[in-house]
Each structure stands twice: as structure tokens, then as C-alpha cells.
C-alpha positions, 0 to 999 in steps of 0.5 A: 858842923853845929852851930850856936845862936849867941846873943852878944849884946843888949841895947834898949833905945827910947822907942819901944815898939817904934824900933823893934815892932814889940815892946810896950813900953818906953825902952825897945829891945834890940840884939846882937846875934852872933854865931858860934860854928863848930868845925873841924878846924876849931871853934869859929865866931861869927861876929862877938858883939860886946866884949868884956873891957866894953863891958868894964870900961865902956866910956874908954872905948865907945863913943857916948854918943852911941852908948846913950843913944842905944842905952846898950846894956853892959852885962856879962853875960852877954859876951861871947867869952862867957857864952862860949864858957857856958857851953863848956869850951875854952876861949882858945878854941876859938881859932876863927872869926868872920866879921861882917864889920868892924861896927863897935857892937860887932867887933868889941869881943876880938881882943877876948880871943887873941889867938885867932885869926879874924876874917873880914873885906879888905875895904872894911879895913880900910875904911875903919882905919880912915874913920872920916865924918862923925859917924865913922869915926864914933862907929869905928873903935881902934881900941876893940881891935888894936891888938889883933895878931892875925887879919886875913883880908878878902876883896869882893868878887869870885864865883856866884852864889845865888846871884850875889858876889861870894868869897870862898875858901876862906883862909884856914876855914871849911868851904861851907862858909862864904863872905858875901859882899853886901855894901851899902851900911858899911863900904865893906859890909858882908854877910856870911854864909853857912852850909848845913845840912838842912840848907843855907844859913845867911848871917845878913848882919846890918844889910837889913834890921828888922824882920818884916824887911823879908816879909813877902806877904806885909814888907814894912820896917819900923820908924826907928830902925828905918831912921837909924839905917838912915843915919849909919849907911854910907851908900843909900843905893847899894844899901836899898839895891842889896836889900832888895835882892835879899827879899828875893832871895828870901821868897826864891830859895826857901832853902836859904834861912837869912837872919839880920844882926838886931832883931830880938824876933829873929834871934829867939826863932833861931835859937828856939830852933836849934833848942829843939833839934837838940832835945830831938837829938838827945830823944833819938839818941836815948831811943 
């Protein structure tokens, strides 16, 4: 198994360092890190970001409020399609994806993979298509995911991991990968799991936003991301509860590397990483 680190997305809201901890100037820098998982059973993705008729026709399917208010930047380049293509597969080599929601800037790149089969919480489901009140109704975009053929839908529950609630043996997926119900941004929010060799990865997706919301020594979150967690949950409690028991998680297991959907930080440590376990491999290989 290997896994690629994809950025899917570029969004720069007026707040610099306000929202993301770094920039100096007026526009901030934000992700959308997704996962590309190289299996025996094909290619799977882990959310896709920005797909490439969000890219041509923004103002068709996305909500202007959520284009202006993330300035999200429209480019190419930033698909999973084109990513997957640069790293020399073909689209349909991507038999699986797993969403941790169907949020506009996680789930725009489905209809780009037609063939496959797109994991997610039942309640995900069932909310999106419900689309009450103003928020969900401009997060949630039918047209990014109207033309799926094939759903598999989870409900929450099942054997323990690390104390949280844990799906397994997702439809037609290898076992080293889990959906983990972690409710509070969105009804039917989960993260993902990946088991490697060198211990666990844990998609987080929006259960938390910024890096130092896992940070044991100075915990904090920025004004921005702190404002826009606001806006976009649907249950503070859960929400705040579960990232709680993710900072846990996070200073007891070691062995379990969490990373959220947006932070720039995070997304260039993690790609750094796989960077140089690759040239460490090549070396060893011409050795």
C-alpha cells in the first residue's frame, strides 16, 4: 500500500495569518488535503477536493457565497484528476473513494471518476439530500454528486478503535481502512483511517482545522477558522467532545499521525514526508 498526499483545492480568504497562522499578507492559505491509496484492489481516494466542472462553471454549482467568502482559487492543477494523471495512472484506476463528507470542497471531484464506488455515513447522506437552513443548503451541491452510480452507505457503530466508534470492512476495500464517526461539523461527518507500516494515519477532515488544535505543549485555533467552525457545525457539543478525544488521541498514541482537511502546515509536512521516504527508497534500490 502507498499513499499520496493531494492538494485538491486552494482557497485564500481575507484574513492572512488570522486564519491560517502564517501569511503576511491580507489573503490567508488554505487546503484541501485529500488521499490518493494505492491498493490491491485499484486506486482509492480519499475525498477529491475541487472537481474540473467546479473548475469551468463555478458559479453553476457552488454557492457564491462560499466562492467569495473562501476566494477559492479555480485552477487545474489543483484536481485530483489531473494529480492522479501526473503521477501516471489513469482516472479509471480509481475504483474507490471514501468521503469524510459531501461538503462542496470535499466532494466536487466524484462525477470525474464515474466508475467508482464512493463510501460515505448513511446520515451524510441523508442530510445533504435534506439540505434545511442556509448553510446547508449552499455547503451541499447535488450537482457534484448527481451522477453517481454506485453509493455503499455505513451507519456508525461496530468494533473499537482506539476508543472511537470504527466501520470496518468497508464494501470491496482492503481492512486497513476504517471510517470513523466523528459527528459535530457535519451529521454524519467521519474521518479515515489508514493502516501502514509504520503506524496509523487519520484523515480528521473538518473535525478539526487548524494544527495547533493537536498541539500538547500551546493549544489554541486562530480567529478565523475558530469563526468559520462556528458557522459550519451542526452540533457544538459533539463537535468540541470529539476534538477533545482527537487531542487525546493525539498525545497517547504516537503511533497514530491525524491530519485535518485545510491546513497548509500540515498538508506540506505530510507531503515532505512521503518526499523523502520515496528518494530513501530509490537510494536503497540503486545501492
Amino acid at each position: 500500500m502507498h499513499i499520496h498526499h493531494l492538494n485538491c483545492g486552494c482557497m485564500c480568504p481575507i484574513g492572512g495569518s488570522l486564519f491560517d497562522g502564517f501569511s503576511r499578507s491580507l489573503f490567508s492559505h488554505l487546503v484541501c488535503h485529500c488521499l490518493l491509496i494505492e491498493t490491491s484492489q485499484g486506486l482509492v481516494l480519499v475525498d477529491t477536493g475541487f472537481g474540473l466542472c467546479d473548475v469551468q462553471s463555478p458559479y453553476s454549482r457552488l454557492s457564491p457565497f462560499f466562492v467569495k467568502f473562501n476566494n477559492i482559487q479555480f485552477d487545474r492543477k489543483y484536481t485530483a484528476i489531473e494529480q492522479i494523471k501526473q503521477l501516471g495512472f489513469s482516472p479509471s484506476d480509481v475504483q474507490h473513494i471514501v468521503l469524510t463528507h459531501l461538503d462542496f470542497d470535499h466532494a466536487g471531484g466524484l462525477e470525474d471518476f464515474p466508475e467508482a464506488t464512493v463510501h460515505v455515513m448513511q446520515t451524510e447522506v441523508e442530510t445533504a439530500r435534506d439540505r434545511q437552513g442556509f448553510v446547508a443548503s449552499r455547503r451541499y451541491r447535488p450537482k457534484q454528486w448527481d451522477e453517481v452510480k454506485s453509493w455503499k452507505y455505513y451507519a456508525a457503530g461496530g468494533e473499537p478503535w482506539f476508543g472511537f466508534e470504527a466501520v470496518r470492512d468497508l464494501d470491496g476495500l482492503p481492512p486497513e481502512i476504517l471510517l470513523i464517526p466523528l459527528t459535530g461539523h457535519t451529521h454524519g461527518h467521519a474521518g479515515v483511517a489508514i493502516q501502514t507500516p509504520e503506524g496509523w494515519l487519520l484523515h480528521a477532515g473538518d473535525a478539526y482545522f487548524y494544527r495547533h488544535e493537536m498541539d500538547a505543549s500551546n493549544r489554541h485555533c486562530t480567529p478565523g477558522l475558530r469563526a468559520y467552525q462556528w458557522m459550519m457545525e451542526v452540533d457544538r457539543k459533539a463537535r468540541l467532545h470529539n476534538q477533545d478525544r482527537l487531542y487525546a488521541l493525539s498525545i497517547d498514541h504516537r503511533d497514530v499521525r491525524l491530519f485535518c482537511s485545510h491546513d497548509a502546515v500540515e498538508f506540506k509536512t505530510f507531503a515532505e514526508q512521503v518526499d523523502r521516504s520515496q528518494a530513501e527508497q530509490l537510494m536503497q534500490q540503486k545501492s
